[in-house]
N, C-alpha and C positions, 0 to 999 in steps of 0.2 A: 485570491481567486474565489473571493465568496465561503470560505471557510475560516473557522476559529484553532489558532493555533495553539496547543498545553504545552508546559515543560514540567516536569516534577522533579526535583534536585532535593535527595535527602544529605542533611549533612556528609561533606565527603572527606572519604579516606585517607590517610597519608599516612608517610612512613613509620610513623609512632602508634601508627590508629587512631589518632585524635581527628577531630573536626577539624577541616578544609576552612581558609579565611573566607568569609560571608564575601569579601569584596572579590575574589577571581567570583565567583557564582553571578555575582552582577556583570562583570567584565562577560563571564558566558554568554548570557540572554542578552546581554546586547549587542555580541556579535552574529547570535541568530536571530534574530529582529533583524539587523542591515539585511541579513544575505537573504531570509524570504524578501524584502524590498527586493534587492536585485534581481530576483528572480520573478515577480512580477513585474519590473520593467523590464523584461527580455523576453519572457515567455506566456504575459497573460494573453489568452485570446480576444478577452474586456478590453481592452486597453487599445486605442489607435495609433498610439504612438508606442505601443512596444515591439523591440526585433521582431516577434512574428508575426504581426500583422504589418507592418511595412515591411517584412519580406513577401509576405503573401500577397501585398500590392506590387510587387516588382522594385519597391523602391531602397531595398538594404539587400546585397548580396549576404550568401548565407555564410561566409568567412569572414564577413565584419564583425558576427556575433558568435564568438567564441562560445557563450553558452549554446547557443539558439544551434552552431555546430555540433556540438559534441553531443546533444539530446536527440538530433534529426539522426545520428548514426547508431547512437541505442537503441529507437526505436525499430532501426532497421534492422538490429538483429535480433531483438525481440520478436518481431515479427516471422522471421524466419524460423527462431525455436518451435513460437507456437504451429507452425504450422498455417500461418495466416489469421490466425483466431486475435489478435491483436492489428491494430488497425491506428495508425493515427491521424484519421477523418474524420470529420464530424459528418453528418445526414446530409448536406449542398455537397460531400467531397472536396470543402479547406482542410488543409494541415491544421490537424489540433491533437498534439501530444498529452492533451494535460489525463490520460490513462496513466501517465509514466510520469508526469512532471512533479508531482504531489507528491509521490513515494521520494523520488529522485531528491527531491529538496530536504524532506525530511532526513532523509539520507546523511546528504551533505549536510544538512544540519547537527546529525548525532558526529559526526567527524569533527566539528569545529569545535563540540562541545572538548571532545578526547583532547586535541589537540592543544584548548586551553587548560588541560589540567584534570577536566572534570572523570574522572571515572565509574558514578552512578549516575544514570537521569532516563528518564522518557520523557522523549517529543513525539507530537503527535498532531494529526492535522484530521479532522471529520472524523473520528474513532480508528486510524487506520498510526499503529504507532512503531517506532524503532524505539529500542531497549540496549544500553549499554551497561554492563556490573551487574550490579544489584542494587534492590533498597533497604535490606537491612543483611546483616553477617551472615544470616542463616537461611535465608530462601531468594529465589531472582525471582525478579519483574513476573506478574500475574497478569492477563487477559480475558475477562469475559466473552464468550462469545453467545448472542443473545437469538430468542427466536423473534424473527421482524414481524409475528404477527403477534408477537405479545412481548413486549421488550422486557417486564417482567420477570421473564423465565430467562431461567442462564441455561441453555442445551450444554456447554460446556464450558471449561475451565482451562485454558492452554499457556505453557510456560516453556523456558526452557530447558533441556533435559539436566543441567546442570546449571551453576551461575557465571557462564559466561560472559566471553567481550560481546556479543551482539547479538540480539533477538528480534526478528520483524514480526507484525502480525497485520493482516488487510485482510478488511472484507469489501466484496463486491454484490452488488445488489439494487432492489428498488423500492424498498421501503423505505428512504431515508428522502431521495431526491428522484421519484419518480422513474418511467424510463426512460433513463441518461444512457442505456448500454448498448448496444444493438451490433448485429451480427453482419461483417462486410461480408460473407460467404454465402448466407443463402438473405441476406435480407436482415429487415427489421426482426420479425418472425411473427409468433401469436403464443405472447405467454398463455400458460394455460393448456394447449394442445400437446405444446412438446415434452416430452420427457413422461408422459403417461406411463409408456410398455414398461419403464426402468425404476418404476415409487413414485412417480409423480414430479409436479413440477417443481422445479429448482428455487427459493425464495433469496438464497445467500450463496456464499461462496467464501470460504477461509482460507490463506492462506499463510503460513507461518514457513519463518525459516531465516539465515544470517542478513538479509537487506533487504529493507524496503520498497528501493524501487524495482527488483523484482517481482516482491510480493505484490504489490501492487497491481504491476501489470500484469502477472499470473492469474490475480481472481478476476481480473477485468476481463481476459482474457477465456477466462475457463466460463464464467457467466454467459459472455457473447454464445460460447458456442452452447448451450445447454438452449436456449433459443429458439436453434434448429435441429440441434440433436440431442441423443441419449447424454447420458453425464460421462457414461465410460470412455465413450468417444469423445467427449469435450477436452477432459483430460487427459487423453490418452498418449499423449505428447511429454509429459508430467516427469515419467521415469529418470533418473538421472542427472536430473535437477539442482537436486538437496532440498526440495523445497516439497513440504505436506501440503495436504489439505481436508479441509472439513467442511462438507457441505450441509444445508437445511432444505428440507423440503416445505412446500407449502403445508405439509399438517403436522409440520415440527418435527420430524424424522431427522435424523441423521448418519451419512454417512461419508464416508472418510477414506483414503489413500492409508497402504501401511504405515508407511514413515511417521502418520501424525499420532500415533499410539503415545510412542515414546514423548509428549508435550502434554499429553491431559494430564492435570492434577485435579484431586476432590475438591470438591467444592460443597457448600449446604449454607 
């Protein structure tokens, strides 16, 4: 879907603690390689011949695609958490999940890895990654989270509170890819005007926490609405979650939700 996908596999663990055989690691990455294929023949919007857009021509009912299913009813209740701040529209008003379908795959991507064995690795699609284990015995998975108006500068440093089974972390934004976000509630909006009364306009949006395609849809989510309103209000749906966040301002400020305290680690 026009992005580059990482995997990072440090040598892995077993029950002696020695090094994992090099050939399951291959056997891994190539059974994530297949399933991103299948998931862009199912769910690219690019793609004329993938389940969504021949569903969205009328010509594949949405129960032929087992995928194409089970993502149209997440997004349905994403939608509903958020409060509506989650949309899966494009600007004409076609079905277009892919706020949720990116996390989602990566997702199902760190599961396939577990599932063959592997118990260290991050995957990771446009900056936005799932974290399982660790990468070395004494510390888990690291994340920069950078200011987009100078990638340079690391505003902070985010991990998880221990070395956990699972770490997500997404950001949402338009420094990377323009604006791709926009608010079904009151509109497009006008970067720039909103979020003055509150520190200013919105430039990022982080979100950390056990899975991806939450995470994902959370900062897409919390962005849209930053838009048209204050930040407290965008997120104010947030509580209860399990999921943080840290946001950037346009002059590099940040600020953050309690929960995300407990994930910054120093950084220099």
């Amino acid at each position: 879907m026009g992005s580059m996908a990482s995997l990072a596999m440090p040598p892995q663990r077993t029950g002696s603690g020695s090094a994992g055989d090099p050939n399951d690691l291959d056997a891994a990455q190539l059974a994530v390689a297949a399933w991103f294929e299948e998931v862009e023949r199912a769910l690219s919007p690019y793609r004329p011949d993938s389940d969504l857009c021949r569903w969205r021509r009328g010509e594949l009912a949405e129960s032929d695609s087992p995928l194409l299913a089970e993502v149209i009813d997440a997004c349905a209740a994403i939608t509903e958490v958020t409060d509506g701040a989650f949309h899966p529209y494009d600007r004409l008003g076609a079905y277009d999940p892919s706020g949720y379908v990116k996390g989602w795959a990566i997702d199902r991507g760190a599961d396939l890895l577990a599932a063959s064995g592997i118990h260290d690795a991050c995957l990771g699609i446009g900056g936005d990654v799932q974290t399982i284990g660790r990468p070395a015995p004494d510390r888990p998975w690291r994340t920069a989270v950078v200011d987009p108006a100078d990638e340079q500068r690391i505003v902070a440093m985010v991990a998880a509170p221990e070395a956990g089974p699972r770490f997500a972390v997404a950001t949402s934004g338009e420094a990377q890819r323009g604006a791709h976000i926009w608010s079904a509630v009151g509109g497009p909006g006008v970067p720039g005007l909103v979020g003055e009364a509150d520190g200013g306009r919105i430039s990022s949006i982080t979100v950390v926490g056990p899975d991806l395609r939450l995470a994902d849809a959370y900062a897409t989510a919390i962005f849209a609405g930053t838009l048209t309103e204050s930040l407290a209000a965008a997120w104010a749906w947030l509580p209860g979650t399990g999921y943080a966040v840290l946001a950037v301002d346009a002059a590099g400020g940040v600020r953050m939700t309690p929960g995300m305290a407990q994930h910054l680690v120093a950084h220099g």
